[in-house]
TORFI-173742 format. One record per residue: residue number from 1; residue in one letter; x, y, z of N, C-alpha, C in turn. Coordinates in steps of 0.05 Angstrom, whole numbers, plus 5000, padded with zeros to 4 digits. Last residue first. Example, Ala and Ser with C-alpha at 12.3 -4.5 7.8 and 13.67 -1.06 7.14 Angstrom:
! TORFI-173742
  nr rest   nx   ny   nz  cax  cay  caz   cx   cy   cz
   2    S 5257 4955 5142 5273 4979 5143 5258 5001 5157
   1    A 5264 4886 5156 5246 4910 5156 5264 4934 5156
//
This chain:
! TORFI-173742
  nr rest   nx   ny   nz  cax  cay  caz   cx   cy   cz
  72    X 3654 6803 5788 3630 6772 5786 3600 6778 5790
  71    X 3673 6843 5794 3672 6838 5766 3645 6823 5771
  70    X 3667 6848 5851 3649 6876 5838 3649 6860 5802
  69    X 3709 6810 5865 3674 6809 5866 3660 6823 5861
  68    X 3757 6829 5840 3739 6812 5831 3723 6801 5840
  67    X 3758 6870 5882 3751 6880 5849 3744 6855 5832
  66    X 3767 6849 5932 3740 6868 5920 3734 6867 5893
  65    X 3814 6829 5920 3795 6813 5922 3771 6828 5914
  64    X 3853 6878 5910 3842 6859 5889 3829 6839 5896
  63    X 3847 6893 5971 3836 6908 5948 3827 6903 5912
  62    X 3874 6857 5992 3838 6861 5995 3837 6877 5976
  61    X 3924 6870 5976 3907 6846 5970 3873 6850 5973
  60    X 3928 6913 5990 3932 6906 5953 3917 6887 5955
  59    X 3928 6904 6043 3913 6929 6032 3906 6921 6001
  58    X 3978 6871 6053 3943 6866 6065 3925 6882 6051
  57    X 4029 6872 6012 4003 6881 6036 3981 6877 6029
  56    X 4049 6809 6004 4034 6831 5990 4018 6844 6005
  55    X 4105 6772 6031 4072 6770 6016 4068 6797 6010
  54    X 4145 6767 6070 4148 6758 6031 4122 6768 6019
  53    X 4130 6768 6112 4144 6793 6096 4142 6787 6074
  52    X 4106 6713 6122 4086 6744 6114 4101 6770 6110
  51    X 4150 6692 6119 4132 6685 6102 4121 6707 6089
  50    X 4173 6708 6168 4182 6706 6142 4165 6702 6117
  49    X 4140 6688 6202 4142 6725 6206 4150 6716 6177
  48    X 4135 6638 6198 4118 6652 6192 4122 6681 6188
  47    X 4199 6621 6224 4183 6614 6202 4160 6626 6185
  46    X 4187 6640 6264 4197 6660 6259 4197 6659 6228
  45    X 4142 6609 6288 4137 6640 6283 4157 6647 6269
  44    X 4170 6565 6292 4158 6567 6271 4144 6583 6270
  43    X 4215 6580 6327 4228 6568 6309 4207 6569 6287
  42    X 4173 6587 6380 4193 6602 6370 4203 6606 6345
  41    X 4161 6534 6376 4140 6554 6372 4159 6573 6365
  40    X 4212 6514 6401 4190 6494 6372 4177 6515 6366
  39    X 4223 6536 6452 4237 6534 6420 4224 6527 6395
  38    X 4168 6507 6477 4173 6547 6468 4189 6545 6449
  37    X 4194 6459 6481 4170 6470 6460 4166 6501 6457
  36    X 4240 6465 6511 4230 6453 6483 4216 6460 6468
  35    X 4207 6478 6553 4234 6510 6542 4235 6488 6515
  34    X 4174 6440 6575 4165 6471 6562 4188 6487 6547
  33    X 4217 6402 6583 4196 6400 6555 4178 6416 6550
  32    X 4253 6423 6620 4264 6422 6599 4245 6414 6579
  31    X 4207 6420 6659 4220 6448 6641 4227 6448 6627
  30    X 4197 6369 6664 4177 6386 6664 4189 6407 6652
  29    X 4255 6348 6687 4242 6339 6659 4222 6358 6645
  28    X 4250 6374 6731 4267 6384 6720 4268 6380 6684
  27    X 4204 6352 6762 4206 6381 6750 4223 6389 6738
  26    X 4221 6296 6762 4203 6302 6744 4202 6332 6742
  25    X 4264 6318 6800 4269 6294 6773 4251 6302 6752
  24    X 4238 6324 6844 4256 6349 6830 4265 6336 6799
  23    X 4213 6280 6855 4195 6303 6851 4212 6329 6829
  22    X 4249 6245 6875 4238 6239 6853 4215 6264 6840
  21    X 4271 6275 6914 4283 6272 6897 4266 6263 6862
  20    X 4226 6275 6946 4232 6297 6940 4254 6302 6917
  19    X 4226 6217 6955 4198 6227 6941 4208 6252 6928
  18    X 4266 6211 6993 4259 6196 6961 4249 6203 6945
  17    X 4242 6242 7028 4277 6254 7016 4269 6252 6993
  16    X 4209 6201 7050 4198 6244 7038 4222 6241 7024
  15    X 4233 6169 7063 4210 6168 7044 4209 6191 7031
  14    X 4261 6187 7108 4279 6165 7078 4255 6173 7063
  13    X 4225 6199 7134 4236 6224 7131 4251 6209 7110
  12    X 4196 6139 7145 4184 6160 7140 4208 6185 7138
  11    X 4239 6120 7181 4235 6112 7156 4215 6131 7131
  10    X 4278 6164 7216 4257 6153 7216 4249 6146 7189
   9    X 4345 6184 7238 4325 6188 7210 4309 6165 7214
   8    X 4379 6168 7269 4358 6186 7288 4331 6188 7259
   7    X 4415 6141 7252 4397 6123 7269 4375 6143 7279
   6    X 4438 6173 7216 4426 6151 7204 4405 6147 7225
   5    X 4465 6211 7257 4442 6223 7241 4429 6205 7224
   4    X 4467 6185 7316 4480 6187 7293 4453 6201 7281
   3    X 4441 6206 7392 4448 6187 7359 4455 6206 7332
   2    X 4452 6225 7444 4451 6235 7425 4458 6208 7406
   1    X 4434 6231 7513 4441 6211 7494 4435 6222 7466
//
């Protein structure tokens, strides 16, 4: 005697499915708000790389800090 694949599914294996659905739901949400935020970080390093090209080597600068604490 063979049953349908409804009548042979036990309420418990509906549950797991449910669960497994609702599991892939939240992991799918879960990624899409890391690969968000990597963009976000992304977006304000590159922000920064820019910055610190604009600036004055590191060298000039320390080097006129020294000189006005050797003045002071």
């Amino acid at each position: 005697m063979e049953s349908s694949g409804s009548e042979s599914e036990s309420p418990m294996t509906h549950r797991v499915q449910s669960l497994s659905a609702t599991t892939d739901t939240r992991g799918k949400h879960r990624i899409q708000a890391e690969l968000k935020r990597l963009e976000q970080e992304a977006r304000f390093l590159m922000e920064e790389l820019g910055q610190l090209e604009g600036m004055d080597k590191a060298s000039a600068s320390c080097k006129e800090m020294l000189r006005q604490r050797i003045r002071d």
